[in-house]
OpenMM code with the backbone's topology and positions (N, CA, C; nanometers):
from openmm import Vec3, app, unit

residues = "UNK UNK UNK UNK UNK UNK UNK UNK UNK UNK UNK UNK UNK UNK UNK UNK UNK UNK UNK UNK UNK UNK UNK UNK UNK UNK UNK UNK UNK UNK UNK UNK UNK UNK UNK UNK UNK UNK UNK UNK UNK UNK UNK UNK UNK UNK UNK UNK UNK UNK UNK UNK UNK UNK UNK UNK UNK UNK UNK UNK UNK UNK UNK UNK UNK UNK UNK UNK UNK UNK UNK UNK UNK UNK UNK UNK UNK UNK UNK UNK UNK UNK UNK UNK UNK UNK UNK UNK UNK UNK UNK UNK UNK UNK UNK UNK UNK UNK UNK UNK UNK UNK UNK UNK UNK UNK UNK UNK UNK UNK UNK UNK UNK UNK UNK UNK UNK UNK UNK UNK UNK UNK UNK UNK UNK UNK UNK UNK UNK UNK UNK UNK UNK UNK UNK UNK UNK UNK UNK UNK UNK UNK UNK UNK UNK UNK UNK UNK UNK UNK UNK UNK UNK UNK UNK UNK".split()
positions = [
    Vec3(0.8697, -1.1470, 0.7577),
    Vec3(0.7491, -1.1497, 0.6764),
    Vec3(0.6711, -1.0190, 0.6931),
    Vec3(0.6490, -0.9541, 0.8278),
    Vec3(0.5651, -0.8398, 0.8409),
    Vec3(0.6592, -0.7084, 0.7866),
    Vec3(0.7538, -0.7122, 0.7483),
    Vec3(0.8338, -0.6228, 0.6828),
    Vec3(0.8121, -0.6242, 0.5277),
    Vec3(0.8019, -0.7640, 0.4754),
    Vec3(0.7953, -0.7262, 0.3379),
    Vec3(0.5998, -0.7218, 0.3248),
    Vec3(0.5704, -0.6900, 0.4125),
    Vec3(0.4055, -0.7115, 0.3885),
    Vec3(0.3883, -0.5400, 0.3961),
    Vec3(0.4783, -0.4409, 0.5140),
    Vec3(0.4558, -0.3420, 0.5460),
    Vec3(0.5362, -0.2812, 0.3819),
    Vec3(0.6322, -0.3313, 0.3429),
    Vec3(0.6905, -0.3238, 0.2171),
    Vec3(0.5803, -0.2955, 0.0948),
    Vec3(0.5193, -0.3803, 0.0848),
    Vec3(0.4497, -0.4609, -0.0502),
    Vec3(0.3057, -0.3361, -0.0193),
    Vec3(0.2850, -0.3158, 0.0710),
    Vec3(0.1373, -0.1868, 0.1056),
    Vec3(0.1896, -0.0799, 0.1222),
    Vec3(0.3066, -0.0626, 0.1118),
    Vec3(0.3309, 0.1435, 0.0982),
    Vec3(0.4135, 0.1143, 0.0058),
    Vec3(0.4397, 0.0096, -0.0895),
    Vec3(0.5264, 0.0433, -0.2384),
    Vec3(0.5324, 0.1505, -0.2771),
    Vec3(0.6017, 0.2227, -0.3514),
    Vec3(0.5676, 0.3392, -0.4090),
    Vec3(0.5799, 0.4735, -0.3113),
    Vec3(0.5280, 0.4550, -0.1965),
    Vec3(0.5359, 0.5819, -0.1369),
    Vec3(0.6478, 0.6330, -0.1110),
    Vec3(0.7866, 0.6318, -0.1070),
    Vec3(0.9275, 0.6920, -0.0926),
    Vec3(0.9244, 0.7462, -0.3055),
    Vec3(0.8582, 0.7166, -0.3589),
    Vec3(0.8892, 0.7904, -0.5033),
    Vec3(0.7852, 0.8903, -0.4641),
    Vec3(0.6383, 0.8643, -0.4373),
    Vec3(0.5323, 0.9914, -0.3875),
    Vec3(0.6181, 1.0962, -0.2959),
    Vec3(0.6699, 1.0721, -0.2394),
    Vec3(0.7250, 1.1321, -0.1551),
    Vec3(0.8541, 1.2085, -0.1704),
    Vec3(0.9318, 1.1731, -0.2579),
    Vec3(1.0262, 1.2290, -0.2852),
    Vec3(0.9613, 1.3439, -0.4375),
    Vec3(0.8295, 1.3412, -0.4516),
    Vec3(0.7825, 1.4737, -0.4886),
    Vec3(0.7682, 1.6040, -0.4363),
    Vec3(0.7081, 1.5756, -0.2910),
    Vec3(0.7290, 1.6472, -0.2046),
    Vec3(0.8841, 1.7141, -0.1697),
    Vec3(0.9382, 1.6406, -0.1742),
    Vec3(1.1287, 1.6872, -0.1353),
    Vec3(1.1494, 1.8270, -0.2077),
    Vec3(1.0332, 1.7934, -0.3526),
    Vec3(1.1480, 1.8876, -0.4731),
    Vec3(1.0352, 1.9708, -0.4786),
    Vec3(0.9164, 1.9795, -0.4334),
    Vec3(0.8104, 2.0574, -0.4319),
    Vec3(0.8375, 2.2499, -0.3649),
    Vec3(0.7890, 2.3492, -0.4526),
    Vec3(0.8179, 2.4839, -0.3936),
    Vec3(0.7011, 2.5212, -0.3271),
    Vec3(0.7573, 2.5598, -0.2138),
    Vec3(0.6203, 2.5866, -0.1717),
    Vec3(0.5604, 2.7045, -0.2389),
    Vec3(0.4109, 2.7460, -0.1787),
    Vec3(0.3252, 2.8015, -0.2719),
    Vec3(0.2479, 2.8772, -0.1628),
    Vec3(0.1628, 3.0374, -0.1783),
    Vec3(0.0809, 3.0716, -0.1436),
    Vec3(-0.0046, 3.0688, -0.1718),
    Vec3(-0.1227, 2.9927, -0.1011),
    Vec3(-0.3343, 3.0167, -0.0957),
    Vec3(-0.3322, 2.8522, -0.0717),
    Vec3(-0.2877, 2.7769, -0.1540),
    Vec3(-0.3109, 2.6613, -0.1160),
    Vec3(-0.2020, 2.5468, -0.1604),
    Vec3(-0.2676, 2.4373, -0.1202),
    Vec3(-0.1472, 2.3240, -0.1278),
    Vec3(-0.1111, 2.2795, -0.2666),
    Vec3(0.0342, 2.2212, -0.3228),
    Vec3(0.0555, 2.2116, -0.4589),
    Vec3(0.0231, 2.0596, -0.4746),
    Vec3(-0.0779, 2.0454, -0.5632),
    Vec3(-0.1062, 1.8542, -0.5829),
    Vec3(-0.0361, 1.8185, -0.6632),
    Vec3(0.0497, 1.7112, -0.7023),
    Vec3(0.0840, 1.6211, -0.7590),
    Vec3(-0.0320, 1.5094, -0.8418),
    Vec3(-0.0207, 1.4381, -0.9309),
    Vec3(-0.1557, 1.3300, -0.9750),
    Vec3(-0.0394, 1.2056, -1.0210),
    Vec3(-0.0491, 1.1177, -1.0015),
    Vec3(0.0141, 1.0073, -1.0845),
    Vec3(-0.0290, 0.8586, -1.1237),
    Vec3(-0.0207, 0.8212, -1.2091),
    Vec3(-0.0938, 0.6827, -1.2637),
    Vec3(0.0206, 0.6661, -1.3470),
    Vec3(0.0454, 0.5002, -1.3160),
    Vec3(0.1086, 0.4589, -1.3678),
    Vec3(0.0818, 0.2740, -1.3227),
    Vec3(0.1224, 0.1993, -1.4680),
    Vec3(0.0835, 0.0434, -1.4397),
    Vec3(0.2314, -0.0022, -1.4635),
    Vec3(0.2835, -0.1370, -1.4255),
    Vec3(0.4137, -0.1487, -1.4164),
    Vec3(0.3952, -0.3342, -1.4312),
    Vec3(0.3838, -0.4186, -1.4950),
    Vec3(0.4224, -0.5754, -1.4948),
    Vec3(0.5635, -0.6025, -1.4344),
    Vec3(0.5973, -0.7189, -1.3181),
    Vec3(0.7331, -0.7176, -1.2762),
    Vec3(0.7081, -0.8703, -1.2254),
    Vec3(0.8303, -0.9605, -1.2331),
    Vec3(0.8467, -1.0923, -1.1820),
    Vec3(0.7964, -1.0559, -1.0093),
    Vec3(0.7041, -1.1231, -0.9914),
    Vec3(0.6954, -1.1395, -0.7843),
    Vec3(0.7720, -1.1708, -0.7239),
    Vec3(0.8904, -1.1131, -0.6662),
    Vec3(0.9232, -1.1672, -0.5459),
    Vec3(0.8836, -1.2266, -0.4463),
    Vec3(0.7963, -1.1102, -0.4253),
    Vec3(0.6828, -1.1807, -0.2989),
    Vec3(0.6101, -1.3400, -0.2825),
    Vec3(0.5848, -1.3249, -0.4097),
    Vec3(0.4717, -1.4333, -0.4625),
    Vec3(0.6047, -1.5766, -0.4124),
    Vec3(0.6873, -1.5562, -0.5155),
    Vec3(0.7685, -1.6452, -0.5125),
    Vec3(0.8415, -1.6921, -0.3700),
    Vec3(0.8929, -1.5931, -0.3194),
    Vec3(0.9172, -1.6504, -0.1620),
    Vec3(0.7881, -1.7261, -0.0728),
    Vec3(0.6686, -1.6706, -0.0847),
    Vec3(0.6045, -1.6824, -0.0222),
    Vec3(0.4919, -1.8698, -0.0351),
    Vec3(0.5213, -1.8497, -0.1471),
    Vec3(0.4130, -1.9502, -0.2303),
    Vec3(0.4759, -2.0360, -0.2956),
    Vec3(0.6394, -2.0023, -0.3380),
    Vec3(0.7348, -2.0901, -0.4265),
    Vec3(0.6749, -2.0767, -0.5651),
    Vec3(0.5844, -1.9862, -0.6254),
    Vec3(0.4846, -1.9693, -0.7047),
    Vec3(0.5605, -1.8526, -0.8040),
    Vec3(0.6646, -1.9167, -0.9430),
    Vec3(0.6679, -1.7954, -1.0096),
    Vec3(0.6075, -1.7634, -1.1081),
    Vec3(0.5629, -1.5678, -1.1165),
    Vec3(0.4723, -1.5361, -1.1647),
    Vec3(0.4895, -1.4106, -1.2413),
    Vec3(0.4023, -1.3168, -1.2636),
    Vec3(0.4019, -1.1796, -1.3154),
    Vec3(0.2841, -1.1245, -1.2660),
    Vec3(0.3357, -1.0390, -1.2051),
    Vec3(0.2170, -0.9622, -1.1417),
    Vec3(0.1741, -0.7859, -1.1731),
    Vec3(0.1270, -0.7704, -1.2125),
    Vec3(0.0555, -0.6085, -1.2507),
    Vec3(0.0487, -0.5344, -1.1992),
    Vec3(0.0948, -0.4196, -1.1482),
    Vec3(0.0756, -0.3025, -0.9994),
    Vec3(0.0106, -0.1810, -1.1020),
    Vec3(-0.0882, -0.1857, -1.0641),
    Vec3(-0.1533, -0.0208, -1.1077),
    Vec3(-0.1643, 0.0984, -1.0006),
    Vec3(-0.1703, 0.1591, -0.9873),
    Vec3(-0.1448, 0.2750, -0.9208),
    Vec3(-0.1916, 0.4177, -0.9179),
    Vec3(-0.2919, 0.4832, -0.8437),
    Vec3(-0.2979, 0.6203, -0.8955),
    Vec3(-0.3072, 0.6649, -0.7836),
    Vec3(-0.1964, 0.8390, -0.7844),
    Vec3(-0.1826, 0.8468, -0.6441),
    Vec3(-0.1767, 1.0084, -0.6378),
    Vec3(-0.2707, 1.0983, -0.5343),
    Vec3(-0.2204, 1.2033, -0.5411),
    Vec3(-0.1418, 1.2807, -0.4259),
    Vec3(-0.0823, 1.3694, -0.4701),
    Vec3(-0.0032, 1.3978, -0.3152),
    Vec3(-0.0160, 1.5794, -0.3127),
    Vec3(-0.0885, 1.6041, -0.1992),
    Vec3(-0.1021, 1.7293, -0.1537),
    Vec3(0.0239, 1.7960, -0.0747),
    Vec3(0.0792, 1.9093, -0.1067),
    Vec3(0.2015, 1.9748, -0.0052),
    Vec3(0.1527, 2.0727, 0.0380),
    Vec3(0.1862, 2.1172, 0.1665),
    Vec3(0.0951, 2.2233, 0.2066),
    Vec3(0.2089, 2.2785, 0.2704),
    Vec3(0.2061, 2.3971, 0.2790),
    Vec3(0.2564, 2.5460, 0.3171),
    Vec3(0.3499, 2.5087, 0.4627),
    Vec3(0.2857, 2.4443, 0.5331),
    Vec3(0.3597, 2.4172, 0.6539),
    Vec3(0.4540, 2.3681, 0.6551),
    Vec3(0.4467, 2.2127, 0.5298),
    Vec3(0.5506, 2.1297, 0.5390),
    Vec3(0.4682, 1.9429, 0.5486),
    Vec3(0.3590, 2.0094, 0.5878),
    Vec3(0.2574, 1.9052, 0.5655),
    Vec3(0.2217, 1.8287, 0.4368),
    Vec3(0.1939, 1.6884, 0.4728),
    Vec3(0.1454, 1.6386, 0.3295),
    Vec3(0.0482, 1.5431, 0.3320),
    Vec3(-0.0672, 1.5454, 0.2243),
    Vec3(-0.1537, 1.4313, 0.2524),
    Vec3(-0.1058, 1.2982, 0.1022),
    Vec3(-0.1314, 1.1959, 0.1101),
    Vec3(-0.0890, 1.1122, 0.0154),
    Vec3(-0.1892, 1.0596, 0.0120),
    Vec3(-0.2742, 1.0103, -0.1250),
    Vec3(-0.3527, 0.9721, -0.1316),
    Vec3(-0.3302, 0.8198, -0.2352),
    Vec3(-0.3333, 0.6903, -0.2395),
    Vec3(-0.2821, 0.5568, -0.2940),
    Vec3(-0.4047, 0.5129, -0.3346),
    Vec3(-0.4247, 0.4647, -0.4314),
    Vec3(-0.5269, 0.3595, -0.4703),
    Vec3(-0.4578, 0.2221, -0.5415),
    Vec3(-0.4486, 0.1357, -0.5438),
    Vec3(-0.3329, 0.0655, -0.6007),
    Vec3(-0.4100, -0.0773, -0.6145),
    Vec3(-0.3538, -0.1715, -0.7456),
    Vec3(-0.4180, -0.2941, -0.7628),
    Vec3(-0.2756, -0.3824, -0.8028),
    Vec3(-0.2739, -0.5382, -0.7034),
    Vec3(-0.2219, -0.6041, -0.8094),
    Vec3(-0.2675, -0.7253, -0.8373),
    Vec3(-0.2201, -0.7443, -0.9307),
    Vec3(-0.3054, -0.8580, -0.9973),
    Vec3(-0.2108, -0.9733, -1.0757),
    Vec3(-0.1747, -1.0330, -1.0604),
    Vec3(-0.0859, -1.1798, -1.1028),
    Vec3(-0.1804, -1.2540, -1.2566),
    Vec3(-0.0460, -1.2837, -1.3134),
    Vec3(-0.0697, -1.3949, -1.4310),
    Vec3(-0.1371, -1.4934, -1.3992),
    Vec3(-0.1019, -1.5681, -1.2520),
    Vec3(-0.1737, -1.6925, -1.1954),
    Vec3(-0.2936, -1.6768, -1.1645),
    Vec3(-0.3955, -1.7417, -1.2247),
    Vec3(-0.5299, -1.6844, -1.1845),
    Vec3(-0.5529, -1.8123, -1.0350),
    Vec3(-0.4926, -1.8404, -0.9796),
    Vec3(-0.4869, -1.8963, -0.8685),
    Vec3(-0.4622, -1.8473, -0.7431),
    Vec3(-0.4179, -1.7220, -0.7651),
    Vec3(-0.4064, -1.6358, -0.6511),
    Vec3(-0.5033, -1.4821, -0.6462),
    Vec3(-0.5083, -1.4354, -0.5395),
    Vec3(-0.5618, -1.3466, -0.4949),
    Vec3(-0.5556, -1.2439, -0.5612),
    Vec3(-0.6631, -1.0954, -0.6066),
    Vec3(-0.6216, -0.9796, -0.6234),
    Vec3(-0.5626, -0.8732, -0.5139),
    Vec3(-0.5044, -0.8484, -0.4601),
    Vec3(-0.4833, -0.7214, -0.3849),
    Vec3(-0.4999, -0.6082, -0.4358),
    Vec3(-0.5670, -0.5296, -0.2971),
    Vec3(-0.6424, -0.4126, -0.3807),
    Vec3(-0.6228, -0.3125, -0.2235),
    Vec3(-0.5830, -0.1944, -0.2079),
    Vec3(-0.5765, -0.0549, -0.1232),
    Vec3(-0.5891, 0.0174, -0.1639),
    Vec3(-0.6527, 0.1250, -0.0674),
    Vec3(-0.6818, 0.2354, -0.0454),
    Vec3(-0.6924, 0.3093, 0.0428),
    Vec3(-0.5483, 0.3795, 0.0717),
    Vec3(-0.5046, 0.4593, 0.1826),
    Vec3(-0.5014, 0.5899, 0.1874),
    Vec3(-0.4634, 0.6803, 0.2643),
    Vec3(-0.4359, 0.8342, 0.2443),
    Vec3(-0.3352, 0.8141, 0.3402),
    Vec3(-0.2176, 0.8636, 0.3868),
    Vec3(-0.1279, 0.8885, 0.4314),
    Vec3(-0.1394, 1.0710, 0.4893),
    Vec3(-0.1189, 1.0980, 0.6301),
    Vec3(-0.1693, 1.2570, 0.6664),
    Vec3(0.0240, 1.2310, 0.6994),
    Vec3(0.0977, 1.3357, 0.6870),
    Vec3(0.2479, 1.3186, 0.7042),
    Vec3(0.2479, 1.4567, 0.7592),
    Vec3(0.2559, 1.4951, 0.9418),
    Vec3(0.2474, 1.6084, 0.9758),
    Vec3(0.4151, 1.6786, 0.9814),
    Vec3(0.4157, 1.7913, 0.9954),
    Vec3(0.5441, 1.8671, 0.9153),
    Vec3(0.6844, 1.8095, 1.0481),
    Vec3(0.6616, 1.7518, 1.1604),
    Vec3(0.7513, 1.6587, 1.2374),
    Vec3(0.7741, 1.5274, 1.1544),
    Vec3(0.7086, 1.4791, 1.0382),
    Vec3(0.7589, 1.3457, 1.0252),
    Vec3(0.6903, 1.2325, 1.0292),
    Vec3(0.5752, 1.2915, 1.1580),
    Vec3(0.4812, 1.1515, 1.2368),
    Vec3(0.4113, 1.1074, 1.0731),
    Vec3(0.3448, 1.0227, 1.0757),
    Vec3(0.2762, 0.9456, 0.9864),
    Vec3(0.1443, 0.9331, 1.0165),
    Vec3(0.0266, 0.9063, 0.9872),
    Vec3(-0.0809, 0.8478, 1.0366),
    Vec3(-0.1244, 0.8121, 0.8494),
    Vec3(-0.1834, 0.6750, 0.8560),
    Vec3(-0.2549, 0.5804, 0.7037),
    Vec3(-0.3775, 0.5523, 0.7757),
    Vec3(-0.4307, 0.6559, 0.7093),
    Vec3(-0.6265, 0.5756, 0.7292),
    Vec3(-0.6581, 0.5325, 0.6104),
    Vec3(-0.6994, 0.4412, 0.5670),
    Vec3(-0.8083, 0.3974, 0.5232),
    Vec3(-0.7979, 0.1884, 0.5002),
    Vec3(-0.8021, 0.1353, 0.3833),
    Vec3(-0.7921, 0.0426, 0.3537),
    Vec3(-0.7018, 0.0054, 0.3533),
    Vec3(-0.5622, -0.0174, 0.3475),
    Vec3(-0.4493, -0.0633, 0.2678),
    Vec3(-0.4605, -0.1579, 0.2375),
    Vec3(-0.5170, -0.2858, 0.2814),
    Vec3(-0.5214, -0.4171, 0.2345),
    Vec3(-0.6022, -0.4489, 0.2223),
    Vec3(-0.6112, -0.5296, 0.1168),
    Vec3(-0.7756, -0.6010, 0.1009),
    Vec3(-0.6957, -0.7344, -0.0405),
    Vec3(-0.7234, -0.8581, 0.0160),
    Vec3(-0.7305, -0.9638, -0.0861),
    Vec3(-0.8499, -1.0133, -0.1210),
    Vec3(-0.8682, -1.0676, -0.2480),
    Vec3(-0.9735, -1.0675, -0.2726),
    Vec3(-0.9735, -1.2181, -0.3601),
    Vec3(-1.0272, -1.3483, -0.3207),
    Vec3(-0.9782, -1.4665, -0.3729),
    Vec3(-0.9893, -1.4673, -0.5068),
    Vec3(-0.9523, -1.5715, -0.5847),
    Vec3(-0.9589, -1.6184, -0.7486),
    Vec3(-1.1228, -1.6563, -0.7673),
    Vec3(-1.2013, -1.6605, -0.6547),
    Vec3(-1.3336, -1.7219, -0.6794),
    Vec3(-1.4367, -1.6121, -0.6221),
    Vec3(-1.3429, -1.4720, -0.5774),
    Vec3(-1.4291, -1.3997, -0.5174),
    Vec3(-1.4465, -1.3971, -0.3531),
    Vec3(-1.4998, -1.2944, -0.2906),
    Vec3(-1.4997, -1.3138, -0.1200),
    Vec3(-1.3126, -1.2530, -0.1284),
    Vec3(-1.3706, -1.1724, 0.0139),
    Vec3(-1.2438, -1.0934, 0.0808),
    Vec3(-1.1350, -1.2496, 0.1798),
    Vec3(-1.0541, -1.2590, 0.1800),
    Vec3(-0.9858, -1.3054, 0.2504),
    Vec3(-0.9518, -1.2846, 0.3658),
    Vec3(-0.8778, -1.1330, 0.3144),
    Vec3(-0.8662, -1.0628, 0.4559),
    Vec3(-0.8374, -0.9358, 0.3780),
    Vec3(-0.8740, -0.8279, 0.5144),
    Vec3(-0.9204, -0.7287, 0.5063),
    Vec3(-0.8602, -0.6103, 0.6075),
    Vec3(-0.7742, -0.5516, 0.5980),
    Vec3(-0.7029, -0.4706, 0.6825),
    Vec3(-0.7614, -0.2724, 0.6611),
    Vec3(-0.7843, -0.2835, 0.7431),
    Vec3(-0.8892, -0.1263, 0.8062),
    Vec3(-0.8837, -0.0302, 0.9198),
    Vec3(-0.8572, 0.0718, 0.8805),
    Vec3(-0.8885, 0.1700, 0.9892),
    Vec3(-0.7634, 0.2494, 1.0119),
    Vec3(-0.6835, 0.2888, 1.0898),
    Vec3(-0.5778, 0.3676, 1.0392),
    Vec3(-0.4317, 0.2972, 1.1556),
    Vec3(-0.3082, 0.3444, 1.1100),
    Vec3(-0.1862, 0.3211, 1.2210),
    Vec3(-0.1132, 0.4194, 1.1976),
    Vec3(-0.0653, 0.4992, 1.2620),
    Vec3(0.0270, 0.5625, 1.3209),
    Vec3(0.1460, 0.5351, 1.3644),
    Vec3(0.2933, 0.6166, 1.2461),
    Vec3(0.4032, 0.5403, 1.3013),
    Vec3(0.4701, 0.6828, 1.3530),
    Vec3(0.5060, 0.7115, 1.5115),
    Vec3(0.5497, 0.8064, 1.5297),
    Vec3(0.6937, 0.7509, 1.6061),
    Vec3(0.7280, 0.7788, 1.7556),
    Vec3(0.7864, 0.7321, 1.8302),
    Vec3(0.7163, 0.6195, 1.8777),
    Vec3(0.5928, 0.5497, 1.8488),
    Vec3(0.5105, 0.4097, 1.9006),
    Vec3(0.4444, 0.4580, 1.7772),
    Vec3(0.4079, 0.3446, 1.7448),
    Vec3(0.3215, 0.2678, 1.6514),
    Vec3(0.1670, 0.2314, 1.7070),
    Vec3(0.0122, 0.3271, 1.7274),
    Vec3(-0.0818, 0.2917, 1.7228),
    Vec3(-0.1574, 0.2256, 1.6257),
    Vec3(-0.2371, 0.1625, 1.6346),
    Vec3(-0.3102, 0.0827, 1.5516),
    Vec3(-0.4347, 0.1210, 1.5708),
    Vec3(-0.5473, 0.1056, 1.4900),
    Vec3(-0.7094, 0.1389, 1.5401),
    Vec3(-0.7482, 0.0729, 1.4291),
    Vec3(-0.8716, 0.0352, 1.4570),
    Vec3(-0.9104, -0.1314, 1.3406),
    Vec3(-0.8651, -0.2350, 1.3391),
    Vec3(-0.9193, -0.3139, 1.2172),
    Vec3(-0.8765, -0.4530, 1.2409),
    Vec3(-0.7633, -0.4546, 1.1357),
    Vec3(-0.6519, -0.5215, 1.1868),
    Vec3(-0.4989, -0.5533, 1.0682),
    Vec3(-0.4786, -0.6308, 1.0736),
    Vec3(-0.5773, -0.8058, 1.0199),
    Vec3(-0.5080, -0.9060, 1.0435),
    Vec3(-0.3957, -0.9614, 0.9665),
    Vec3(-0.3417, -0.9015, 0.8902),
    Vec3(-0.2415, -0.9032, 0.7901),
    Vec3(-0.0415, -0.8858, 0.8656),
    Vec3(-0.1068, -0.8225, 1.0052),
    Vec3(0.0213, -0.7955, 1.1252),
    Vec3(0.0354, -0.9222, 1.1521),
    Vec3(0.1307, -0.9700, 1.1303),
    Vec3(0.1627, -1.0906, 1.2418),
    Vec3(0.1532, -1.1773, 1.2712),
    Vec3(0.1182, -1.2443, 1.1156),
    Vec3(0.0520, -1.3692, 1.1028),
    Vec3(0.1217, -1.3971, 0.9587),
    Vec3(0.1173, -1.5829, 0.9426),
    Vec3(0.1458, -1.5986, 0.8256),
    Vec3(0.0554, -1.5852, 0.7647),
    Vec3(0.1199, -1.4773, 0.6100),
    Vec3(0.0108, -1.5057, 0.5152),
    Vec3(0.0380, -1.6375, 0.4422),
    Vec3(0.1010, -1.7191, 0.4013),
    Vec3(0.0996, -1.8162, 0.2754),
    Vec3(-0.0501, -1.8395, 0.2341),
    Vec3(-0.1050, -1.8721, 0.3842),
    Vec3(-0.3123, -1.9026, 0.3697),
    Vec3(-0.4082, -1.8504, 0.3473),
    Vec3(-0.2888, -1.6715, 0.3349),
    Vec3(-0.4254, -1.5955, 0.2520),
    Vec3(-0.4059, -1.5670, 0.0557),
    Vec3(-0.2885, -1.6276, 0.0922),
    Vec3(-0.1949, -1.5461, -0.0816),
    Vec3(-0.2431, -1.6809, -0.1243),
    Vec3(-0.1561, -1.8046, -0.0937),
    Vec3(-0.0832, -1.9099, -0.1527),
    Vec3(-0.2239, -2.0250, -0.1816),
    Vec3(-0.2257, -2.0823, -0.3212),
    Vec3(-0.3439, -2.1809, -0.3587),
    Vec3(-0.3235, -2.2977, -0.2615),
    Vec3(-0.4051, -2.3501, -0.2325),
    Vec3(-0.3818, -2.5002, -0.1629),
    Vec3(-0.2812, -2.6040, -0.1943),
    Vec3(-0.1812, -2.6380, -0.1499),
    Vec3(-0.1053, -2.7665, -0.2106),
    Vec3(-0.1816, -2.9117, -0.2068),
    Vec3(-0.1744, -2.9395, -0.3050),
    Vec3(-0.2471, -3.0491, -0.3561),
    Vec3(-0.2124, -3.2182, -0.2923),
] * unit.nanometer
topology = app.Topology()
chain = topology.addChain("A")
for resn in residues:
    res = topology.addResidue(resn, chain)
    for name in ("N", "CA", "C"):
        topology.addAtom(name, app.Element.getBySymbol(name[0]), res)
């Protein structure tokens, strides 16, 4: 479960990223990338998780800085939003710092649900670091726990 959760909050970033791959570098400053794009797709997620099938909306706008070193900053804003108005919006907002070794560090939001009636559910903040160990700083209650009780409507 914490795999397709770590899945489902950096979507997209191996296509951001493989901008960078093909990117030339440049002298004075870093080359930005901009991208927006909205995409409707059957949930997997939803459906494993909730038994709930649906269509869900991923919007996306993302920019990605390359810098001279080899460095990159990624910047995600991302929404999704389901046909079922019974479930949650998910909504992030991360930056990704990717130093020219590889290491990773994501500060900002990445997660945030937001119920069908309004009020955060849960709320994941502050930054993690995936190098040779994995730091954490903030609160991620979204690690390690079932979600069904933050996604999934009440069974009746």
């Amino acid at each position: 479960m914490k795999q397709r959760v770590l899945r489902r909050v950096f979507a997209g970033l191996t296509i951001i990223l493989s901008l960078g791959a093909a990117a030339p570098a440049t002298a004075g400053g870093p080359t930005i990338h901009h991208e927006r794009f909205k995409e409707r797709f059957a949930d997997d997620f939803i459906l494993e998780l909730c038994g709930i099938e649906t269509f869900t909306t991923w919007t996306q706008h993302d920019t990605v800085k390359i810098f001279d070193d080899g460095s990159e900053q990624v910047h995600v804003v991302r929404t999704f939003v389901s046909d079922d108005p019974r479930l949650p919006i998910e909504r992030g907002a991360a930056t990704t710092f990717i130093a020219p070794d590889g290491t990773r560090r994501v500060v900002g939001k990445p997660l945030q649900l937001i119920g069908p009636d309004g009020g955060v559910r849960i709320l994941d903040a502050g930054w993690v670091e995936f190098g040779d160990e994995v730091m954490v700083r903030g609160p991620h209650p979204s690690l390690g726990v079932d979600l069904a009780p933050y996604y999934c409507p009440p069974r009746n």
